[in-house]
N, C-alpha and C positions, 0 to 999 in steps of 0.2 A: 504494500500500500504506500501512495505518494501520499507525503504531508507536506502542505502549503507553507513558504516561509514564513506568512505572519502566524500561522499557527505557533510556530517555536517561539514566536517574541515574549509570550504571555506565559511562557512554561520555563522551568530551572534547566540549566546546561546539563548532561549530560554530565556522570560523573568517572563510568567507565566504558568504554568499547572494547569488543571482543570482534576478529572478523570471522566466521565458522565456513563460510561460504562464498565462490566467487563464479561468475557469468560474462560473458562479454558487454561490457557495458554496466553490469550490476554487483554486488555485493552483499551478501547476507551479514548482518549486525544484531549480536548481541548486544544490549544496551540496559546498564544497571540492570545487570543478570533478569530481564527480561526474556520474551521468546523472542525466536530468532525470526527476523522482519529483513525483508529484499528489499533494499534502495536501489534507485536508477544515479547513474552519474549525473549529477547539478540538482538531485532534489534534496530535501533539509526534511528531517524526522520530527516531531512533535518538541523531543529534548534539543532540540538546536544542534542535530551533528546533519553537519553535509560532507554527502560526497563527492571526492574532486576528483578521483580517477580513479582505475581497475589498472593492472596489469597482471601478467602471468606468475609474477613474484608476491605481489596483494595489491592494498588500497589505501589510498592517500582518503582521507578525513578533516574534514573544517569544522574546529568548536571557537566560536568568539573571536575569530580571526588566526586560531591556532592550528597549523597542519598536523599533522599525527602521521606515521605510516604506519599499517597495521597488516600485519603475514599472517597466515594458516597453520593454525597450528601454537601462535605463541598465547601467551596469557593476559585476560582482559588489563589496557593500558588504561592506567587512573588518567583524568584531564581534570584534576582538583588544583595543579600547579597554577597559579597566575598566567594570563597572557601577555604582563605586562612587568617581569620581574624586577627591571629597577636598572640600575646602573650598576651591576655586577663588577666583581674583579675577579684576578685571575694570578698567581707568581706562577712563573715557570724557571726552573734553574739549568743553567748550561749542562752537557753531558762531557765526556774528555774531550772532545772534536769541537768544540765550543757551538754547538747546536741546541736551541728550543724543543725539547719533545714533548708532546704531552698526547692523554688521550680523551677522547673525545666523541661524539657523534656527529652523524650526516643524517638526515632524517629518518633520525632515531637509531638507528643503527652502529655500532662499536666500528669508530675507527683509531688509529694514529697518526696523530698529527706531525708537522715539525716547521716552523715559522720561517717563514722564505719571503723578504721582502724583498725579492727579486722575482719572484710573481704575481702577475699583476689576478689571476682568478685564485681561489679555491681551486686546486688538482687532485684530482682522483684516476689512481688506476682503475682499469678496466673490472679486475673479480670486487673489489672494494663500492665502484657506483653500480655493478648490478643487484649485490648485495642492502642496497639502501634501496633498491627500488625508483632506479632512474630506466627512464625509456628512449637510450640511446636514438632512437627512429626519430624523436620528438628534438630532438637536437642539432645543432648548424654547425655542421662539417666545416674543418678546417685545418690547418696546419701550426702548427707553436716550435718556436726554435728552441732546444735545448742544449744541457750541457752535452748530448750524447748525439746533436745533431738533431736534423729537420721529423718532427713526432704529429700524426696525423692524431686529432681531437675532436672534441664536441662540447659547444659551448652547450650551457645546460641551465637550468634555473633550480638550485638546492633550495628546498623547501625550509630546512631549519640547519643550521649549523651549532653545535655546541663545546666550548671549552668553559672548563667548570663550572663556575655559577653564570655564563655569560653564553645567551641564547642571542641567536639572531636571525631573522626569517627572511624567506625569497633573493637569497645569494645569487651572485652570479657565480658559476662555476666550471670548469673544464674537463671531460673525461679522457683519458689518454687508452689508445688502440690496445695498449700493454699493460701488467701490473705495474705499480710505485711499489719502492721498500717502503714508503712512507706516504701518508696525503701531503700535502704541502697548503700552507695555513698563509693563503697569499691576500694580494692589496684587498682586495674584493670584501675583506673581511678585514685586514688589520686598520684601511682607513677609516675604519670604524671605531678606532680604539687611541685612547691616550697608552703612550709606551713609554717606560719609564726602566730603565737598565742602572743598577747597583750593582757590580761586583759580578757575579756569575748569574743574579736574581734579575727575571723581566719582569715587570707585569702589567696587565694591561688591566685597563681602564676601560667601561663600555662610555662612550661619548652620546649616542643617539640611537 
């Protein structure tokens, strides 16, 4: 059953999602352990969750402006978190090689990070952005010069990026033909951030 957006305006957010199920175009949702109910892609449920895509991997989810991906198989994802967490911070300390690491998520998803202000997107290898539930197809083919030489990519739109308390949504971002040993935590995302370097300690600042 479709439910009307303004139906959701008058009703409380949704507090967990579960995906049980998935169709071309649709997705079955559990919702505060609820029964299980078939959405269409762009329609909004009664609790104010909509959905914003299907893929073969799962489904992208909209609560309050906040995206979610949600896979088969994993366990209902609380959205009791703010969608508006604040001006978070973050330390990250050098490794031997004087590198940023830290870890982190891509829409929702575990990755590793490592701060590269030498590029200008968010980079992700190829098993890492299928993994998050990106739809390479939906992405602008191109080329990026690396240290390894000329590396065919896909400019991409990451739904949410996370290093530590510091969330940020609708990124721009790159996926590379190959895996990375690392994602790389580029402009796209640090000109977002006050930087602030002490000793082997960074840390950022969410500016906006």
């Amino acid at each position: 059953m479709v439910w009307l957006a303004a139906a959701a305006s008058s009703a409380a957010a949704a507090a967990e999602v579960e995906l049980v199920g998935l169709f071309p175009g649709r997705a079955v949702l559990v919702i505060d352990g609820g029964s299980p109910r078939t959405v269409a892609v762009g329609a909004m449920t009664r609790e104010g969750v909509k959905l914003i895509e299907t893929s073969a991997e799962g489904a992208i989810v909209q609560v309050n402006g906040r995206r979610v991906t949600l896979r088969l198989g994993d366990r209902p994802i609380s959205l009791d978190a703010p969608v508006n967490p604040g001006r978070g911070t973050v330390t990250l300390m050098a490794d031997r090689g004087g590198h940023y690491v830290s870890s982190g998520t891509v829409n929702g998803v575990d990755v590793r990070f490592m701060v590269d202000t030498g590029a200008t997107f968010v980079s992700l290898g190829r098993s890492d952005a299928l993994r998050a539930g990106i739809d390479l197809s939906k992405g602008q083919a191109g080329f990026s010069q690396t240290a390894n030489g000329v590396a065919q990519v896909w400019k991409v739109k990451l739904h949410t990026v996370r290093v530590g308390d510091i969330t940020l949504h609708d990124i721009d971002g790159v996926v590379h033909a190959t895996d990375l040993p690392v994602a790389l935590l580029g402009l796209s995302f640090l000109n977002r951030m006050e930087m602030r370097r002490e000793g082997d300690a960074l840390t950022l600042r969410r500016r906006y």
